[in-house]
C-alpha positions in Angstrom: 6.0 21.7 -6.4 7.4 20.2 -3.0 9.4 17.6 -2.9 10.2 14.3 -0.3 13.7 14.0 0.1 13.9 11.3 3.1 17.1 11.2 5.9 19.7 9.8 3.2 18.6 12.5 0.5 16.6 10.0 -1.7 13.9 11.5 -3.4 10.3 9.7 -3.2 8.4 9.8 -5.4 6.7 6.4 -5.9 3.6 5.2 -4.1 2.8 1.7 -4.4 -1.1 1.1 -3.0 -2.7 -2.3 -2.1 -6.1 -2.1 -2.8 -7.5 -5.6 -1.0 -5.6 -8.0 0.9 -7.8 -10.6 -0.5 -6.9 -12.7 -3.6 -8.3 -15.6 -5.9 -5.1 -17.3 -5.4 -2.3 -18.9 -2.8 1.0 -18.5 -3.9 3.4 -20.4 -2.1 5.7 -17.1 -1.5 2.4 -15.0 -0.8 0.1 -16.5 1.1 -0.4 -19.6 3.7 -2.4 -22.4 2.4 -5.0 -21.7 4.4 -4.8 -18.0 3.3 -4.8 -15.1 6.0 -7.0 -13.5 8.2 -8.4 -10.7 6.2 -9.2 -7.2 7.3 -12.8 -6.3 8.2 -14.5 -4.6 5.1 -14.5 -1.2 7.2 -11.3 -1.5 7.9 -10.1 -1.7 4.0 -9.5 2.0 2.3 -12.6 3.3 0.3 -11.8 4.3 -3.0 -12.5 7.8 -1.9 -10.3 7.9 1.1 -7.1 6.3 -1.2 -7.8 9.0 -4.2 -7.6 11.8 -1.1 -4.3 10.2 0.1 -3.2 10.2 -3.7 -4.2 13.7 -3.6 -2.0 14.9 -1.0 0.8 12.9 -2.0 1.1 14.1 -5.3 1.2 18.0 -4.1 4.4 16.7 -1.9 5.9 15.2 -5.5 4.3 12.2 -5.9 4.5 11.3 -9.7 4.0 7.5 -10.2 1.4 5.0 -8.6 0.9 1.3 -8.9 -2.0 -0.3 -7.6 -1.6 -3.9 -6.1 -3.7 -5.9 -4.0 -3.6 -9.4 -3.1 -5.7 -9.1 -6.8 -6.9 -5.5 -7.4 -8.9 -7.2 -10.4 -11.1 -8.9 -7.7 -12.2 -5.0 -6.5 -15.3 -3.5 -7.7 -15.3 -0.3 -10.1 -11.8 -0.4 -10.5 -12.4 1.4 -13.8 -13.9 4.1 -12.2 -11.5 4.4 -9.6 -8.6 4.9 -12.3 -10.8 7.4 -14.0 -11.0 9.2 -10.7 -7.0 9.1 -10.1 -6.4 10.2 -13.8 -7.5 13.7 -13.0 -5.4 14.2 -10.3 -3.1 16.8 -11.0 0.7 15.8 -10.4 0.0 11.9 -10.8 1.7 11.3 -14.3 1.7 7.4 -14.1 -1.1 5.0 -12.9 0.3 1.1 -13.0 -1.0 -1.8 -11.7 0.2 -5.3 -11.0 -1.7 -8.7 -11.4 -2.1 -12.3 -11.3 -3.4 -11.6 -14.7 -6.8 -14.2 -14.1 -9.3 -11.6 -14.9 -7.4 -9.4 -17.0 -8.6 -10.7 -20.5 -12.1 -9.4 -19.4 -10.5 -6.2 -18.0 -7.9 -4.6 -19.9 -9.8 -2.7 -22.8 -11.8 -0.8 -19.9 -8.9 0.0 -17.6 -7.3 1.3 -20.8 -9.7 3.2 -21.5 -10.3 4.4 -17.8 -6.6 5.5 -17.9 -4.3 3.0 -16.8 -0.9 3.5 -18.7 0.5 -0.1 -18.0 0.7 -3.3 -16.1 2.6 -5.7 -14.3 1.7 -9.5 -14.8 2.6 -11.9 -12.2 3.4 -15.5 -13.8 5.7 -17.6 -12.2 5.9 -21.4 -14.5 5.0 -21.8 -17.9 4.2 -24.8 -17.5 0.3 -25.5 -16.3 1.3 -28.1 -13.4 3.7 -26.1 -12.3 1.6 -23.2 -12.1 -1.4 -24.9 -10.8 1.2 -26.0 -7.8 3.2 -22.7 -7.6 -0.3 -20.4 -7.0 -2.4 -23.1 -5.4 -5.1 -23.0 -7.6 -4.3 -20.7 -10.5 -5.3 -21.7 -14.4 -1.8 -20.9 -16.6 -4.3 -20.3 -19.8 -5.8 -17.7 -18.0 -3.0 -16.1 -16.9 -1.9 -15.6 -20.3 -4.6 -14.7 -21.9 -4.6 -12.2 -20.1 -0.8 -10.9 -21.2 -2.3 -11.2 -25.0 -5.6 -9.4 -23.2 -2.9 -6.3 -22.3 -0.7 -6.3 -25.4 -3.9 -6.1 -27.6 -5.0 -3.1 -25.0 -1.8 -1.8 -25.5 -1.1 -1.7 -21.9 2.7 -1.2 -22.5 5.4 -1.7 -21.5 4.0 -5.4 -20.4 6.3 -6.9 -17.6 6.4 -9.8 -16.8 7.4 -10.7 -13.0 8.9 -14.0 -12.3 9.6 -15.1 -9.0 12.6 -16.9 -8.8 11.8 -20.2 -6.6 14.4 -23.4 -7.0 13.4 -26.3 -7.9 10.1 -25.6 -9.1 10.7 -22.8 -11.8 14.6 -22.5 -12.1 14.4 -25.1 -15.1 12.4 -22.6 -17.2 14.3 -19.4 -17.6 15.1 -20.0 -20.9 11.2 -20.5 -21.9 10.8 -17.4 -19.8 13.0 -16.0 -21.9 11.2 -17.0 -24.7 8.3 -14.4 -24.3 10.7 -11.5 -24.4 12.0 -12.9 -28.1 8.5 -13.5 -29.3 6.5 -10.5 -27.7 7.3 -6.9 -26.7 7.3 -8.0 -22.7 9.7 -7.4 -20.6 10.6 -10.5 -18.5 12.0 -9.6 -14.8 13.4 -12.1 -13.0 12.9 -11.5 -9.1 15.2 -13.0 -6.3 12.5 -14.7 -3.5 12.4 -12.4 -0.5 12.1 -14.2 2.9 8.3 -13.7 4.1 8.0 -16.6 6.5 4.8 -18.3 5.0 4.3 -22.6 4.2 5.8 -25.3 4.0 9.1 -23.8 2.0 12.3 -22.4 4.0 13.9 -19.4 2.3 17.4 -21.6 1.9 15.5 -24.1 -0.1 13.8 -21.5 -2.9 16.1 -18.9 -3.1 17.8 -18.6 -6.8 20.2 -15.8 -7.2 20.1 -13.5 -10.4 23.5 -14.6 -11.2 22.4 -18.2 -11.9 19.9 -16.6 -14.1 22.4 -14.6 -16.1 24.3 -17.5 -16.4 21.9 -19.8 -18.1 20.9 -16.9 -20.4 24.4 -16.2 -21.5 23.4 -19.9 -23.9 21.0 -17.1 -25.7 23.4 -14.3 -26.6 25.1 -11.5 -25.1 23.6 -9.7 -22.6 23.4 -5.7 -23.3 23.0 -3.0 -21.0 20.2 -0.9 -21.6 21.6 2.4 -21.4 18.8 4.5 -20.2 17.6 2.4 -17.3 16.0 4.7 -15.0 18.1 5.7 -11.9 16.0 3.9 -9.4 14.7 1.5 -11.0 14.9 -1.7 -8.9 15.3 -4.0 -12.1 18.6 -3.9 -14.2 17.6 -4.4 -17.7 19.2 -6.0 -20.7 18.5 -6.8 -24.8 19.3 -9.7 -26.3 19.9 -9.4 -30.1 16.7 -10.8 -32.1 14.8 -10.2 -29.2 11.3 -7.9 -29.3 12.0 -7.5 -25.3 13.7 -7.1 -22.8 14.8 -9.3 -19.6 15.8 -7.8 -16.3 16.5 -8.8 -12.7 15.7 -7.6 -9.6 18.0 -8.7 -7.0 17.4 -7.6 -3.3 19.5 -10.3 -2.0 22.9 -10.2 -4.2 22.8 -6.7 -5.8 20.9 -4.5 -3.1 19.2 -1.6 -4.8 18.3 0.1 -1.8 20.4 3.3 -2.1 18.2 4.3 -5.2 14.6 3.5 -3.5 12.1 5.9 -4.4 9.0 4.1 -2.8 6.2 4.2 -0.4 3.6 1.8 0.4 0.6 1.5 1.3 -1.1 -0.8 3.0 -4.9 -2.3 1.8 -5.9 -1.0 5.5 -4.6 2.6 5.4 -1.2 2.5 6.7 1.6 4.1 5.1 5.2 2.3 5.5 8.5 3.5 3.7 10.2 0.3 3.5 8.9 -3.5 2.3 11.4 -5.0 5.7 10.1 -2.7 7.8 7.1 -2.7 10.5 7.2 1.1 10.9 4.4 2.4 9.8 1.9 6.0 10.0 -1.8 5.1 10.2 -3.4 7.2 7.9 -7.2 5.7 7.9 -6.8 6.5 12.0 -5.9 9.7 11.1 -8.5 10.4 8.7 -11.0 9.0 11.1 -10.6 11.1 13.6 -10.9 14.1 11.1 -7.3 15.0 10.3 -7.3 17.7 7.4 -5.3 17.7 4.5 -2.2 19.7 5.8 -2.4 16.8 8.9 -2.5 14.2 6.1 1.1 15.4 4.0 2.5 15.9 8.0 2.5 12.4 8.4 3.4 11.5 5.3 6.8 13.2 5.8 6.5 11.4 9.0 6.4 8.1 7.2 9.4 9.1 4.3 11.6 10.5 7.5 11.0 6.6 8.8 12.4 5.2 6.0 15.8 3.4 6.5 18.8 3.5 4.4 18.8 -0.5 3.7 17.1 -3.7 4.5 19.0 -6.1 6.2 17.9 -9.7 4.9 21.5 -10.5 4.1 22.8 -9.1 7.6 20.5 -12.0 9.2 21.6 -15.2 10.4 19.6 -17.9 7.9 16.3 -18.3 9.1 16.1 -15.3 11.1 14.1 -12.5 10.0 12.0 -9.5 12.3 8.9 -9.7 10.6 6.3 -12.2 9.5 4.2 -10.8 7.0 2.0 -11.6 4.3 3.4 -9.5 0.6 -1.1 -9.3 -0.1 -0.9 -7.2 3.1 1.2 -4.8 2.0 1.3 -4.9 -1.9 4.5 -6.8 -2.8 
């Protein structure tokens, strides 16, 4: 099988796909309040042009997808769309990540479609917090969904927390809780500037190190030795604990040397980096009739784009290329 080794000899072999930019929520870190400007419904990927993408892709060494969105739960036949991915050959892993809302109703079937695991968004555990933190969002919900997954056996469960100071940074250690009482695995995620409400990046940003050192009241800390080699999260046990707790730290323990990933976009363009407004246009392309062999061209295209690092720490405070919404592009 071919492989996609990009410029700095990283091999890619991760495609992250956002199915809708559109969402049932506002996060603060997300979205505006007044939300975005949505693509046109012609303009969003058809379910039939993303599993001919995933096609392609996994013939050049794609192994592992995860579907995002803004909220891929809000998307029609999502079952049927897993089912469809599931028999392409190559593709090994299907993931998804969401704001868990409509998962309780969903999980048994996207099981049984063939989704391997999930992701699950949840940012305060406490319902005031929540409410304020997603605009909107109901915290029962949210985790009824988790319990929804665990009893679909959706594993491994993780659990993505958004660091953001002064609203969540007093609950790490009932974060922390899940992971002792369930088999989740809690990551704690460094906030990524994005340029969207009423918060500046200096006043939400909470490094991993804070984390680690608020946890160290719980018990050592202990490497898990077979984390993956480009994974993006740095995992630990604590003793007594059914899970795990990890951290993924873009802004004080860069990760970028091990990326693996592509993304693309709920409108049909392919980017190799989060930071970066390169980007192929593969629903142009497939528009105007490009053909398979075309399609894996300019995906090459897109890894060869890929730079060897992001820059957010490089940047004076405040001053960042891009504006962009993480619904756009899948997070």
């Amino acid at each position: 099988m071919d492989e996609l080794i990009d410029s700095f000899g990283r091999k890619i072999d991760y495609l992250r796909i956002s199915i809708t930019d559109r969402c049932n929520m506002r996060c603060i870190y997300c979205m505006p309040p007044e939300g975005i400007l949505h693509s046109p419904y012609g303009r969003i990927l058809s379910f039939e042009e993303i599993c001919r993408i995933v096609n392609v892709a996994a013939g050049l060494g794609i192994s592992k997808m995860r579907i995002t969105g803004g909220e891929p739960l809000i998307r029609k036949d999502l079952n049927l769309f897993i089912g469809n991915l599931k028999r392409i050959r190559g593709l090994n892993e299907i993931a998804l990540t969401t704001n868990g809302a409509y998962l309780k109703e969903h999980a048994f079937s996207l099981k049984e479609a063939g989704l391997d695991r999930v992701n699950i968004s949840l940012d305060s555990l406490v319902p005031e917090k929540f409410l304020e933190i997603t605009r909107g969002g109901s915290l029962e919900n949210a985790l009824e969904g988790m319990e929804a997954a665990l009893s679909a056996g959706l594993e491994p469960i993780k659990i993505n927390v958004v660091l953001l100071k002064g609203l969540n940074d007093s609950e790490i250690i009932s974060f922390a809780g899940l992971a002792k009482s369930r088999p989740v695995h809690i990551r704690f995620i460094e906030y990524m500037p994005t340029h969207l409400g009423e918060y500046s990046y200096e006043e939400l940003f909470f490094s991993s190190l804070e984390v680690r050192a608020i946890l160290d009241s719980l018990g050592e800390l202990v490497p898990i030795e077979n984390n993956c080699r480009v994974s993006a999260a740095k995992s630990f046990r604590i003793k007594g604990f059914c899970g795990t707790i990890g951290f993924i730290s873009p802004i004080s323990d860069n990760f970028c040397s091990s990326c693996n990933k592509l993304r693309l976009t709920s409108d049909g363009c392919l980017r190799s980096c989060l930071h970066s407004s390169k980007s192929v246009d593969l629903k142009a392309a497939m528009k105007n009739g490009a053909s398979d062999n075309d399609l894996a061209v300019l995906i090459r295209d897109a890894v060869n784009l890929k730079p060897r690092s992001h820059d957010l720490r490089a940047k004076p405070a405040g001053v960042f290329s891009e504006d962009f919404s993480m619904c756009q592009i899948g997070g």
